[in-house]
ROZA-133089 format. One record per atom (N, C-alpha, C): x, y negated, z; atom name; residue number from 1. Coordinates in nm, 3 decimals, decimal comma. Layout:
<sites>
{px=X	py=Y	pz=Z	site=CA	pos=NUM};
...
</sites>
This chain:
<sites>
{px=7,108	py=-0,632	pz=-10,310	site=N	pos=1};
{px=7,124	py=-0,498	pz=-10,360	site=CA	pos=1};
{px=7,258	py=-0,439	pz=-10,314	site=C	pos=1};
{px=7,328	py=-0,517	pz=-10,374	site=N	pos=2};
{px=7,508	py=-0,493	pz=-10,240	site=CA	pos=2};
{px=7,519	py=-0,464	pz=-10,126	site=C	pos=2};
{px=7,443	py=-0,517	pz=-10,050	site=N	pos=3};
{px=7,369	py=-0,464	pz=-9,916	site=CA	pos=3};
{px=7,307	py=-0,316	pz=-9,904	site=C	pos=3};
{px=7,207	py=-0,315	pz=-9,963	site=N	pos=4};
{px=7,158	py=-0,158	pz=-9,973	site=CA	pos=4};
{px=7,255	py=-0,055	pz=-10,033	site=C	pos=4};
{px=7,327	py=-0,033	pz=-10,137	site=N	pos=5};
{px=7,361	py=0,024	pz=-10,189	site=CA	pos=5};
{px=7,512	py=0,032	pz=-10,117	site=C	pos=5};
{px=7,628	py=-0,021	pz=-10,106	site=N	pos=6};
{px=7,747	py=-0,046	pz=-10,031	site=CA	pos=6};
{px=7,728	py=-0,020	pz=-9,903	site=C	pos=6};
{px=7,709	py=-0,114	pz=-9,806	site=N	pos=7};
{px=7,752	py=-0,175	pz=-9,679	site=CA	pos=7};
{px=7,628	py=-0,050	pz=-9,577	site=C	pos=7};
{px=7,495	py=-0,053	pz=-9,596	site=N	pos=8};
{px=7,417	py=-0,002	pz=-9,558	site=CA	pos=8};
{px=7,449	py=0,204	pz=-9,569	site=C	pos=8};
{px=7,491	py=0,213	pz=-9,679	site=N	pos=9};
{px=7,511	py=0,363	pz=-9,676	site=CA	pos=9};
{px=7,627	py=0,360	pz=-9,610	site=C	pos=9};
{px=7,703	py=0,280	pz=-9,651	site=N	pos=10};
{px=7,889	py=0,308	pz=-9,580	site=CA	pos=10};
{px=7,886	py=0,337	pz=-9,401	site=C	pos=10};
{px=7,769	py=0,234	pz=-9,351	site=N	pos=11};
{px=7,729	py=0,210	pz=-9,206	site=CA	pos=11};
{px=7,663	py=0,346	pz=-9,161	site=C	pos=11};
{px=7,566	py=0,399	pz=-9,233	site=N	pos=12};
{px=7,481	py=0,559	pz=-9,235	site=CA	pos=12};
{px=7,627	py=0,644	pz=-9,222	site=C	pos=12};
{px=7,687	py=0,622	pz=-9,330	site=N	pos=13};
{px=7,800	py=0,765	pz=-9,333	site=CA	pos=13};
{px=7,867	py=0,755	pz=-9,215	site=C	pos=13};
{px=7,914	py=0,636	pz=-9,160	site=N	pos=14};
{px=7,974	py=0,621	pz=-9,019	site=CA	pos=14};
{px=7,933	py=0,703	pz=-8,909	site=C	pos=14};
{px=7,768	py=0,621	pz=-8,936	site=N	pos=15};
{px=7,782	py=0,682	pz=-8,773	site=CA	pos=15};
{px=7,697	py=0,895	pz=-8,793	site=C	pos=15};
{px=7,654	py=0,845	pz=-8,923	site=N	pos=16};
{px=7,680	py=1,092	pz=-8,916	site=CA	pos=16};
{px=7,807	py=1,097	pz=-8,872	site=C	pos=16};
{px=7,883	py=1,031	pz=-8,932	site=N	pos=17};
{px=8,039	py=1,120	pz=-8,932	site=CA	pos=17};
{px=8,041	py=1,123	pz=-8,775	site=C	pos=17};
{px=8,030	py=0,949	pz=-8,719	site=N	pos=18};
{px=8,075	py=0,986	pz=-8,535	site=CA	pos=18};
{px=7,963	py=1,108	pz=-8,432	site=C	pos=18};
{px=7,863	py=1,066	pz=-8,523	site=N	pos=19};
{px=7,760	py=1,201	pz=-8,403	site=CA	pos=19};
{px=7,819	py=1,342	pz=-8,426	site=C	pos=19};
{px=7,897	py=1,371	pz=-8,553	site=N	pos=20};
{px=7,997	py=1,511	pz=-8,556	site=CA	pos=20};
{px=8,121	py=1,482	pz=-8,491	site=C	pos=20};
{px=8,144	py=1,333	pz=-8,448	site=N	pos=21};
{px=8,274	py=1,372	pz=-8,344	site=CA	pos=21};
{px=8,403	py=1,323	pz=-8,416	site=C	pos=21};
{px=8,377	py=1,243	pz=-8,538	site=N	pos=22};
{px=8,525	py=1,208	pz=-8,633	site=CA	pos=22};
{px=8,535	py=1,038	pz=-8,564	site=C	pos=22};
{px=8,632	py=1,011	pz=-8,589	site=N	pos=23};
{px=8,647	py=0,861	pz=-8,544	site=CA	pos=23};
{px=8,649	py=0,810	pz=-8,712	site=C	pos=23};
{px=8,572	py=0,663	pz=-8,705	site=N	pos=24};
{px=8,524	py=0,578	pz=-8,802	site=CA	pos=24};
{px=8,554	py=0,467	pz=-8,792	site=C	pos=24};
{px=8,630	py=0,404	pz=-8,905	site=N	pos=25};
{px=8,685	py=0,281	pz=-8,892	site=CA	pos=25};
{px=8,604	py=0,213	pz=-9,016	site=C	pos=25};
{px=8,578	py=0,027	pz=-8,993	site=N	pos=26};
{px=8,503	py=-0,004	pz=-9,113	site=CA	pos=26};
{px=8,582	py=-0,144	pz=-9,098	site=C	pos=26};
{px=8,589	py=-0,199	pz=-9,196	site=N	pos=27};
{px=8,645	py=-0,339	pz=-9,216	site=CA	pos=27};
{px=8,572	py=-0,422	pz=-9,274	site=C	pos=27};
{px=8,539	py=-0,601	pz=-9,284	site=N	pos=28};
{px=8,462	py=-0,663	pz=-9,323	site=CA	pos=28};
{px=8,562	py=-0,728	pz=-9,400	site=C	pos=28};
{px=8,602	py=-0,759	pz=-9,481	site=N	pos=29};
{px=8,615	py=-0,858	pz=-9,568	site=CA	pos=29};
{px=8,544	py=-0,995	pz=-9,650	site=C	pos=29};
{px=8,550	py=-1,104	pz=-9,553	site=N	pos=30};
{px=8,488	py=-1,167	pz=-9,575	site=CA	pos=30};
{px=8,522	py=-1,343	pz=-9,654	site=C	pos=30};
{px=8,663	py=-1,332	pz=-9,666	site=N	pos=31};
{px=8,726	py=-1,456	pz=-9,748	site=CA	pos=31};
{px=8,649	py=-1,481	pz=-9,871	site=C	pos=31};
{px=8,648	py=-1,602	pz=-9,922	site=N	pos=32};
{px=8,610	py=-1,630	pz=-10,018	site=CA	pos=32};
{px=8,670	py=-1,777	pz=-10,055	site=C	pos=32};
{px=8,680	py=-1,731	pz=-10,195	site=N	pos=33};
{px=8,755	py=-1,888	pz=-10,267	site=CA	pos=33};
{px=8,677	py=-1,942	pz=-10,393	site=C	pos=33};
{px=8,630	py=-2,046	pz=-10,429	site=N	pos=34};
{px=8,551	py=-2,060	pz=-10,513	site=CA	pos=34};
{px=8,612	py=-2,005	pz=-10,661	site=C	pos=34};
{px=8,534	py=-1,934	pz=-10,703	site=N	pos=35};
{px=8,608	py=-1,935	pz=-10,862	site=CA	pos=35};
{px=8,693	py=-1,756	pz=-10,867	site=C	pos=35};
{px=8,628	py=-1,695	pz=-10,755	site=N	pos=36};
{px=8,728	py=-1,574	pz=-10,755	site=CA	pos=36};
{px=8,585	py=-1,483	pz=-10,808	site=C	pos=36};
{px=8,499	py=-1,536	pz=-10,841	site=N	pos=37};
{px=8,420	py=-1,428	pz=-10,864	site=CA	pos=37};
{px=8,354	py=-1,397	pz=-11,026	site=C	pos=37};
{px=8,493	py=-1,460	pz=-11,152	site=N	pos=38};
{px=8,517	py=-1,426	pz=-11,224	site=CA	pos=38};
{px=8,397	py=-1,462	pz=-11,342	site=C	pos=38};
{px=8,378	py=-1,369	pz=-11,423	site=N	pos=39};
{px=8,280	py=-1,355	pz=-11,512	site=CA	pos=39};
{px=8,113	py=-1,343	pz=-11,459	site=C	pos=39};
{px=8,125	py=-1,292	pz=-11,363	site=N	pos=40};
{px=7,977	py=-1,278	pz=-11,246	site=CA	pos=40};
{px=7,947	py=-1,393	pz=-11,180	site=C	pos=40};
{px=8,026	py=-1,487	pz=-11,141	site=N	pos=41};
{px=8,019	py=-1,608	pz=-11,105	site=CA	pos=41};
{px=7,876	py=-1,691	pz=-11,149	site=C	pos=41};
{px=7,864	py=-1,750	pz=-11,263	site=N	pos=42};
{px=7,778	py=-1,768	pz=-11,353	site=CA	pos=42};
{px=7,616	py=-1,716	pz=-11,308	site=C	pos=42};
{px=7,621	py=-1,584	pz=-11,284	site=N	pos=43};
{px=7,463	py=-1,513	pz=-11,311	site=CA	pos=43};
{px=7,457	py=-1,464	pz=-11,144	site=C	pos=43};
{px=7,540	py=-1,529	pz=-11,073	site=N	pos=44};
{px=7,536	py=-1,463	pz=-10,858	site=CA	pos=44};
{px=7,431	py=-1,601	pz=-10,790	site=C	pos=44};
{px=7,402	py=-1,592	pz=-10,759	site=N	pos=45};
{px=7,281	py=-1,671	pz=-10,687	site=CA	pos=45};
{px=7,334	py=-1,734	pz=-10,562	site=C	pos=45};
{px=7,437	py=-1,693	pz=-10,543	site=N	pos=46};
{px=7,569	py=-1,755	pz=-10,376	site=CA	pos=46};
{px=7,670	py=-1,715	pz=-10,439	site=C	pos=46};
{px=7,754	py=-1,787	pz=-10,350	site=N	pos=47};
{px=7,912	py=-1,781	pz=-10,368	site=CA	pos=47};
{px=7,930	py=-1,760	pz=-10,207	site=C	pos=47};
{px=8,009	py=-1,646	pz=-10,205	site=N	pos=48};
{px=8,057	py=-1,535	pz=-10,066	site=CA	pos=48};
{px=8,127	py=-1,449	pz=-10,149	site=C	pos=48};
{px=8,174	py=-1,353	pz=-10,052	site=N	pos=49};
{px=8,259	py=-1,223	pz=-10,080	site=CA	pos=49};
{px=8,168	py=-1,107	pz=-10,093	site=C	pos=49};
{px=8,208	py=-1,029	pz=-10,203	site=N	pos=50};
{px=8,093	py=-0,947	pz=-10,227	site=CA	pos=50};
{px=8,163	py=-0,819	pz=-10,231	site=C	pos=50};
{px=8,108	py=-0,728	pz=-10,288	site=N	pos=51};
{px=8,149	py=-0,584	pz=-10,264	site=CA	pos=51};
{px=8,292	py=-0,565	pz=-10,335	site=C	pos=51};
{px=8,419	py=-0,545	pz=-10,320	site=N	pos=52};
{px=8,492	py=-0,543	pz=-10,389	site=CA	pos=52};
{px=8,602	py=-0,640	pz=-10,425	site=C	pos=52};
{px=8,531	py=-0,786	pz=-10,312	site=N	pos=53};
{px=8,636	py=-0,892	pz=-10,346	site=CA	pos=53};
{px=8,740	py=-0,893	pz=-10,245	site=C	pos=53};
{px=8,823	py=-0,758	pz=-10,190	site=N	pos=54};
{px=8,949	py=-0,773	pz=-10,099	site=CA	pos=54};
{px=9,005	py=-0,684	pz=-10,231	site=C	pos=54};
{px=9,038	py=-0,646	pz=-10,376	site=N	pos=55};
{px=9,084	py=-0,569	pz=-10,450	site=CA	pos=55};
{px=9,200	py=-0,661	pz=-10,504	site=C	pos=55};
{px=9,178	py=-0,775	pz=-10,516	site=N	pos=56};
{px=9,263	py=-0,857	pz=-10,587	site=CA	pos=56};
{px=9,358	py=-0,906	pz=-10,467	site=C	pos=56};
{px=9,359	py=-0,897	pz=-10,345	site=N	pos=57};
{px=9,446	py=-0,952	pz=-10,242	site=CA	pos=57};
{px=9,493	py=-0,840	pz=-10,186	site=C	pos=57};
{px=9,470	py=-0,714	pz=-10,244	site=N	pos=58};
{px=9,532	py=-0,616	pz=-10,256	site=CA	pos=58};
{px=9,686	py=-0,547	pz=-10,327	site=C	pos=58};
{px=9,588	py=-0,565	pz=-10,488	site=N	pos=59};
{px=9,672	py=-0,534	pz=-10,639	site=CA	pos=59};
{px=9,668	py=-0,646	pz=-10,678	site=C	pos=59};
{px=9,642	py=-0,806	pz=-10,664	site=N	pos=60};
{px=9,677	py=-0,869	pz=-10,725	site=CA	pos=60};
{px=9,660	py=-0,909	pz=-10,878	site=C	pos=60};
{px=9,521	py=-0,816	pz=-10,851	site=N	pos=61};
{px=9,414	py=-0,884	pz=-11,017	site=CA	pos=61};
{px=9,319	py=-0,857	pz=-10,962	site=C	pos=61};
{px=9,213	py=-0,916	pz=-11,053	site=N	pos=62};
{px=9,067	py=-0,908	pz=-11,065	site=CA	pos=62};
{px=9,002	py=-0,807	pz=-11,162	site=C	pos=62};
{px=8,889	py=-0,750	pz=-11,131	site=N	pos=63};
{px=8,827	py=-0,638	pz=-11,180	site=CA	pos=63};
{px=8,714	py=-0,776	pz=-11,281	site=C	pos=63};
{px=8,743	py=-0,844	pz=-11,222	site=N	pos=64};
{px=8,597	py=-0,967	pz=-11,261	site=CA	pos=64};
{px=8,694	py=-1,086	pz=-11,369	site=C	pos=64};
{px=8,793	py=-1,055	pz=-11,407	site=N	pos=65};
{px=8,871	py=-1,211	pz=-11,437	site=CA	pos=65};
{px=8,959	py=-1,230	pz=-11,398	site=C	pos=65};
{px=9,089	py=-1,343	pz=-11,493	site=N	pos=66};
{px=9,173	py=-1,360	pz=-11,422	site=CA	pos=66};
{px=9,174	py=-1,399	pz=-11,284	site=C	pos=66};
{px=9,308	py=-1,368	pz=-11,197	site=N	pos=67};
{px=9,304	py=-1,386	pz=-11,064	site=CA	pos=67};
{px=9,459	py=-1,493	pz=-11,044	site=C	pos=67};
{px=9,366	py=-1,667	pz=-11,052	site=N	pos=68};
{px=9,489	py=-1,730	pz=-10,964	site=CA	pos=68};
{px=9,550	py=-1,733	pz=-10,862	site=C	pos=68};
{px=9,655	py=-1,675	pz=-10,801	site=N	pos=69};
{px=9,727	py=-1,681	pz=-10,690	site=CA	pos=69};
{px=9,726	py=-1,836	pz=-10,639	site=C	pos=69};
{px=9,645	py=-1,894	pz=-10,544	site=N	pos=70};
{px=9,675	py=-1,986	pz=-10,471	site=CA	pos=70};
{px=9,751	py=-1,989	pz=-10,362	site=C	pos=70};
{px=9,879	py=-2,090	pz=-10,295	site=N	pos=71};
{px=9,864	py=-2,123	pz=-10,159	site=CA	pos=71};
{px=9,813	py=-2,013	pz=-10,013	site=C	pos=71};
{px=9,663	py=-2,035	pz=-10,013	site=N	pos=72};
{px=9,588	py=-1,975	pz=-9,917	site=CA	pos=72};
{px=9,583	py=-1,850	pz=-9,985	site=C	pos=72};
{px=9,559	py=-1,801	pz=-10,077	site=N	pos=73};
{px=9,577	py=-1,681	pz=-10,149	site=CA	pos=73};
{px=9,655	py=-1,586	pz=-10,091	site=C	pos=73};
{px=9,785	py=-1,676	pz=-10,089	site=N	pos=74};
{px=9,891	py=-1,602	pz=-10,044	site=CA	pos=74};
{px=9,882	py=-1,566	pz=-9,876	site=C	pos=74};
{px=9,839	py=-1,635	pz=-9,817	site=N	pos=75};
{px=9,817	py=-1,592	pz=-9,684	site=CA	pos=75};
{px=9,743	py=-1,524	pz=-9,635	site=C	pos=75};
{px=9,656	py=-1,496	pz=-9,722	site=N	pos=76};
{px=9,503	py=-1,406	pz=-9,688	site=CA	pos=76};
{px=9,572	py=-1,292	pz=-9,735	site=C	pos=76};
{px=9,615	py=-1,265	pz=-9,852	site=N	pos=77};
{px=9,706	py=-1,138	pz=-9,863	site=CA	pos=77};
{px=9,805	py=-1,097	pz=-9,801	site=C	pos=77};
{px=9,885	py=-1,162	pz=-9,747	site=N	pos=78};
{px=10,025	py=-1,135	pz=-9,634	site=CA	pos=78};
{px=9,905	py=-1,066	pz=-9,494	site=C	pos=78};
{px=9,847	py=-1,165	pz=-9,477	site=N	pos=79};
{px=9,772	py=-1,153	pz=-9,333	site=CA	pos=79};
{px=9,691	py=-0,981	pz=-9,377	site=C	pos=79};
{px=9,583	py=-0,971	pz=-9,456	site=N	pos=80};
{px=9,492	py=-0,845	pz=-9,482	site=CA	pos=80};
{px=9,634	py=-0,786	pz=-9,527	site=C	pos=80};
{px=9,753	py=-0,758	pz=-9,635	site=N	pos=81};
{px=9,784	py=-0,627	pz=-9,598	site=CA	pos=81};
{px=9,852	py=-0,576	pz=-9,474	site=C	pos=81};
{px=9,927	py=-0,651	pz=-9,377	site=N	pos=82};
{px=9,964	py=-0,624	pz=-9,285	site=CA	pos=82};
{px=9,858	py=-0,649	pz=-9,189	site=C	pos=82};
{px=9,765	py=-0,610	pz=-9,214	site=N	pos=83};
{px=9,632	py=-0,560	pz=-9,136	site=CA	pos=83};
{px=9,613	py=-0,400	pz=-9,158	site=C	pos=83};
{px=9,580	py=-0,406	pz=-9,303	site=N	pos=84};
{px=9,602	py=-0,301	pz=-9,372	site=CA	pos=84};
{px=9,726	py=-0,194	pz=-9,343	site=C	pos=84};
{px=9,842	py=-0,216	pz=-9,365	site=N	pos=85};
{px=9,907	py=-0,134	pz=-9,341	site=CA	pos=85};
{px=9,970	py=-0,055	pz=-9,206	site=C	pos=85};
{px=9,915	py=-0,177	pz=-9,049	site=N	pos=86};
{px=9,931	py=-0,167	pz=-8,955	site=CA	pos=86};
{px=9,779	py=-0,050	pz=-8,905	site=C	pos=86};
{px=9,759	py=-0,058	pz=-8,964	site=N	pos=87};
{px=9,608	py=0,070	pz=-8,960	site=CA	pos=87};
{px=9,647	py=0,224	pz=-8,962	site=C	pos=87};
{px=9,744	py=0,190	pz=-9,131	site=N	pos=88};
{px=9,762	py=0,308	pz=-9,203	site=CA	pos=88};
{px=9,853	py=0,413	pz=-9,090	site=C	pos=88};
</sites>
């Protein structure tokens, strides 16, 4: 459903926007750490990165649960925001 609803329209709005001539940028976020997917964890059928899980390696909480800062944590966030901000 994350698929249809997210990723699939976001991909539609892209490419209208480029056949009017705007330039379109899209990013995948695809890290995943076991245990980051909070209270939803429990009732998700896989464990992957889902709509919304680059927010916490962002701001540094979870919309889903606490958010432990691990180690690799820390590098996935150094690395994506200076991805991020080298964009901006």
């Amino acid at each position: 459903a994350s698929n249809f609803f997210f990723s699939d329209a976001s991909l539609e709005m892209a490419n209208i926007r480029t056949k009017h001539g705007d330039e379109v940028y899209n990013f995948i976020f695809s890290y995943y750490r076991k245990g980051t997917l909070g209270i939803l964890g429990p009732i998700f059928p896989f464990e992957a990165a889902t709509h919304c899980m680059e927010l916490p390696y962002i701001f540094g909480i979870s919309l889903l649960g606490e958010f432990h800062v691990v180690d690799e944590d820390k590098e996935v966030m150094d690395r994506f925001l200076t991805y991020l901000t080298s964009f901006m």
